[in-house]
N, C-alpha and C positions, 0 to 999 in steps of 0.2 A: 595385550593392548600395546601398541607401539606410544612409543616416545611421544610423537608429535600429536598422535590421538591423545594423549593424559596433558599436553600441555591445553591441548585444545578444551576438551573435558574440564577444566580449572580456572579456562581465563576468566569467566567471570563470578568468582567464587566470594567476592569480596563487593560483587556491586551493589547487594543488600535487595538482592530478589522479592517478589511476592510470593507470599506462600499461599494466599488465597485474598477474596476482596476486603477483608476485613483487618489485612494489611496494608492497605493499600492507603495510602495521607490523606486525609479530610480537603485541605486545602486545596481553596480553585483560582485557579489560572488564566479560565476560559469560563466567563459565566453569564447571565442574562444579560441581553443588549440586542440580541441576534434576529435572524429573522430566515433561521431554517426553517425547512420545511417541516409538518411531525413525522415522526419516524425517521430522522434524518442522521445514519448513521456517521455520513462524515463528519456530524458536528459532535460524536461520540470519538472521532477519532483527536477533532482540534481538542477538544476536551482532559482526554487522556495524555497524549503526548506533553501537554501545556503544565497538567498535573505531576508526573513524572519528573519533568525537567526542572520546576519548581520556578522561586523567582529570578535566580539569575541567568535569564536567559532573555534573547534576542527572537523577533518571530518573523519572518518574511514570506510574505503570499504572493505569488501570481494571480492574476487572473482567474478568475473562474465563479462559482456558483458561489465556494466558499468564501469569496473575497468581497462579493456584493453582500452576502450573508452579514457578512462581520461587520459592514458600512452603513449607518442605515440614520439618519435626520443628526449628525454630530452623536451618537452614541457606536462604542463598539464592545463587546461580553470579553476585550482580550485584558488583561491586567499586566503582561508582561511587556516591556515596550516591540511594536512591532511596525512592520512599512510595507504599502501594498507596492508592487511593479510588475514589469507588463507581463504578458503574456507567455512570451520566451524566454524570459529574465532572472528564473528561478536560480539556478544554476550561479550565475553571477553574481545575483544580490546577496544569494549567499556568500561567496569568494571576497567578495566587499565586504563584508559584515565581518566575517572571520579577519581577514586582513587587516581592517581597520580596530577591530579590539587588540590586535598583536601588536601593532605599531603605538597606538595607545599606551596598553601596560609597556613597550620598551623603552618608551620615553616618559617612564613616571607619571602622566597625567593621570592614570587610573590605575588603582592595584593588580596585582600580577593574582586573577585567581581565576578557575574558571569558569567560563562564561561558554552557554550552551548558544548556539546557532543551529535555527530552524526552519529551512523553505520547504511552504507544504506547496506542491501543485498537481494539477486535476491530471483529466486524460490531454488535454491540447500541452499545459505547460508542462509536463513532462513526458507523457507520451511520446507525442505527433512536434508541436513548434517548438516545446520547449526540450526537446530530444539533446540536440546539440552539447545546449548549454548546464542539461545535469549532469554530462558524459564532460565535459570539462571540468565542473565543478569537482568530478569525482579522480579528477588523477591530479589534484592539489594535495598538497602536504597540511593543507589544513584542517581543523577540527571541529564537524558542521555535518549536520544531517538531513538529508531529503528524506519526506516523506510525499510518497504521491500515493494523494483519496481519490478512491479508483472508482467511479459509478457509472462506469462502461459507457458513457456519452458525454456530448459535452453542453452538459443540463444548463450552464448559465444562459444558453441561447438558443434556448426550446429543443433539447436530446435532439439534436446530430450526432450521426455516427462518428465516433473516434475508431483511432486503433487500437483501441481498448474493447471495440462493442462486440461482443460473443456474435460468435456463427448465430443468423437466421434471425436475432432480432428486429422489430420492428421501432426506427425513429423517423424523424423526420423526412430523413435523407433516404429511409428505406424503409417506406410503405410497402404491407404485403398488398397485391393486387390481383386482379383477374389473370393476367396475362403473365404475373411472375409471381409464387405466391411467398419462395425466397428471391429477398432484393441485397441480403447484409450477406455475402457469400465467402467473406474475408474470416482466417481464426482467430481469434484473439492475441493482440503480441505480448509476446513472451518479453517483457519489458524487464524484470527484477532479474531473469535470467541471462538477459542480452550483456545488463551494467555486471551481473557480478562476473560473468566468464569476457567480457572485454576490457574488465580492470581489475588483475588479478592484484594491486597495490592493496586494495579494497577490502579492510580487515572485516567488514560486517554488515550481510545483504539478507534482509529476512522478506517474505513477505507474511500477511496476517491478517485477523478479523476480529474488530473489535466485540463482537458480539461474546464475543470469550477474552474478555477482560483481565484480569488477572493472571491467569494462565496462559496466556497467548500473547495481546499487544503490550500489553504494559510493561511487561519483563523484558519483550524486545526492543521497545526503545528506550528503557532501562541499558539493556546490552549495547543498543547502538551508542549511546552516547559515551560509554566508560568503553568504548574498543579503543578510541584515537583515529584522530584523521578523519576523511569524508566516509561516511558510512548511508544507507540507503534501506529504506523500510517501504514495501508496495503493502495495501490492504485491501479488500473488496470491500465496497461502501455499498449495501442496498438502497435503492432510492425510492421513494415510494411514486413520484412525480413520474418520473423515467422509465419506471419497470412494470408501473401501471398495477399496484396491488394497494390492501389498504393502511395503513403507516401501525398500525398495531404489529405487523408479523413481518416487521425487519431483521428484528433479530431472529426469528425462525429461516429466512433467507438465508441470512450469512451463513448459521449454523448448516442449514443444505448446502450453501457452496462448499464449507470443507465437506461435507462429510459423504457428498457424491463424488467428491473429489474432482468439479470442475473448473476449482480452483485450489489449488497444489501449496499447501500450508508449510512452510521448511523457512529455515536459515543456513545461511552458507557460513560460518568463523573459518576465517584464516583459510579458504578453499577448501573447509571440510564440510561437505553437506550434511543436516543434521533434519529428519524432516516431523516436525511436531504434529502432527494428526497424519501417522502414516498406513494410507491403504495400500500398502503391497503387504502389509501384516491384516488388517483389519477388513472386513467386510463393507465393500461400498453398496451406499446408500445409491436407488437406482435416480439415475440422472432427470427423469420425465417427475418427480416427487418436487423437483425445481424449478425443472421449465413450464407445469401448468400452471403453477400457482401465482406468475407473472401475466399479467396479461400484453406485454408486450411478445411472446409466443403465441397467444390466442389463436393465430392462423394455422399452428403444426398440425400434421397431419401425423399418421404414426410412425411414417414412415422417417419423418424429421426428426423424432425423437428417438428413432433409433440409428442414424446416421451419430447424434450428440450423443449418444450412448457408445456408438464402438468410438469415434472418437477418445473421447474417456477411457475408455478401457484397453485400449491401443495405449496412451500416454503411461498407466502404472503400471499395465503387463509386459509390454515391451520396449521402450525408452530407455535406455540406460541410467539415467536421471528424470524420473517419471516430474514432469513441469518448468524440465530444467532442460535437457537434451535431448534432441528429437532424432537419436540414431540409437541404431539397431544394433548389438554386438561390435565385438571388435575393440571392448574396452573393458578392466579389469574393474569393479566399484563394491568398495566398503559397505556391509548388512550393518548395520546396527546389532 
């Protein structure tokens, strides 16, 4: 084991992990007021993350499905203080937020201790408009965390395709139809992998599913927040609205996204990739086990599902960084 592998291995050895849910602090952060949908995994994600971070902390929304959620006749489920803004603003309000608690405690008006900073935003505010401005927020020296709830569309305004939306889906914008029966013929962008190999300052870039709690999302933003500096968590949010199935078997979604592996479960510390449900060891679950049980693929034929299937199996057989690098050979990479 090298040097740099045991320091990596140990950074976060002190930040009081979950050993299982029964670890995990009582106390809510984020609680009735809301007006998700059922089965609404992103409001599992505001949940957890709000959990974790506990009460000293700041929450800042974009736009989106989750933000009308949270807004609803003067009540809101968030307990921690928090401030909606726009759309592409993610990025910034955080930068604000952090900035201004630094300038705060340097001038005594409030103690020097610290204080968690949190912009969650959808697929538009971090994806697509808000691109920009979490690729700023993340080569700042300050200490603040995005999280973007990924539910492959952009559900506040009746699932339009994002650049989040998986090959071959059908939304708004891409009705299967007689004369095209794929309209979504875009892949999915490689978003958590774009921010962490385009800002390598960037000590801590997971992505995750809430559907595995303990284990999975809550250690990582556990991790994100005790790394320093701007750090980044993507996670897949099933939707039951969007995806067109019934809100009982969301959590059975997620669980098939890892575990077909069409969505690529790992953390990067310090540019070392680390990947937490890895199928280049394990046996992938077959990809059509996820795409039927959506009815927003209703339309596949078999032949679609086996196009998302080599797909898939192209990214963990051959990729160098299977969900991370989409090149072939010609680079040396760390097995676990």
């Amino acid at each position: 084991m090298t040097e740099q592998r045991a320091r990596n291995d140990d950074e976060f050895k002190d930040a009081g992990l979950y050993k299982g849910v029964h670890s995990v602090d009582l106390e809510e952060f984020y609680t009735s007021g809301h007006r998700t949908c059922q089965g609404c995994e992103s409001a599992l994600v505001m949940r957890g993350f709000a959990k974790v971070a506990g009460s000293r902390t700041v929450v800042t929304g974009a736009t989106g499905c989750m933000y009308v959620a949270n807004t609803s006749y003067m009540t809101t489920p968030w307990i921690v203080p928090w401030m909606h803004t726009q759309l592409a603003a993610g990025g910034a309000s955080a930068v604000g937020m952090a900035a201004g608690i630094k300038a705060l405690q340097r001038k005594g008006k409030i103690p020097k201790e610290k204080i968690n900073v949190i912009n969650f935003s959808g697929d538009l505010g971090a994806g697509d408009e808000g691109l920009g401005g979490i690729s700023g927020a993340l080569q700042t020296p300050y200490d603040l965390l995005i999280v973007i709830y990924d539910n492959e569309s952009a559900a506040n305004t009746d699932i339009q395709a994002s650049g989040l939306t998986t090959w071959g889906a059908q939304t708004t914008f891409t009705p299967s139809g007689s004369k095209e029966r794929i309209m979504q013929k875009r892949w999915k962008k490689n978003i958590a992998a774009m921010m962490a190999i385009g800002h390598p300052n960037v000590k801590y870039v997971a992505t995750a599913c809430a559907t595995f709690p303990a284990t999975d999302y809550l250690n990582k933003v556990k991790k994100a927040l005790a790394a320093g500096g701007p750090t980044l968590l993507h996670t897949i949010d099933p939707c039951p609205k969007g995806w067109d199935y019934h809100p009982r078997y969301s959590n059975i979604l997620g669980e098939l996204a890892v575990k077909t592996g069409i969505f690529a479960d790992y953390e990067i510390i310090n540019g070392r990739v680390k990947y937490t449900y890895d199928l280049r060891k394990r046996e992938r679950l077959p990809v059509k086990k996820y795409l039927e049980k959506q009815g927003r693929f209703s339309h596949f034929a078999e032949e679609d599902y086996d196009y998302v299937q080599s797909m898939v199996d192209e990214m963990w057989e051959e990729w160098e960084l299977p969900g991370i690098l989409p090149i072939k050979g010609g680079l040396s990479v760390e097995r676990e």
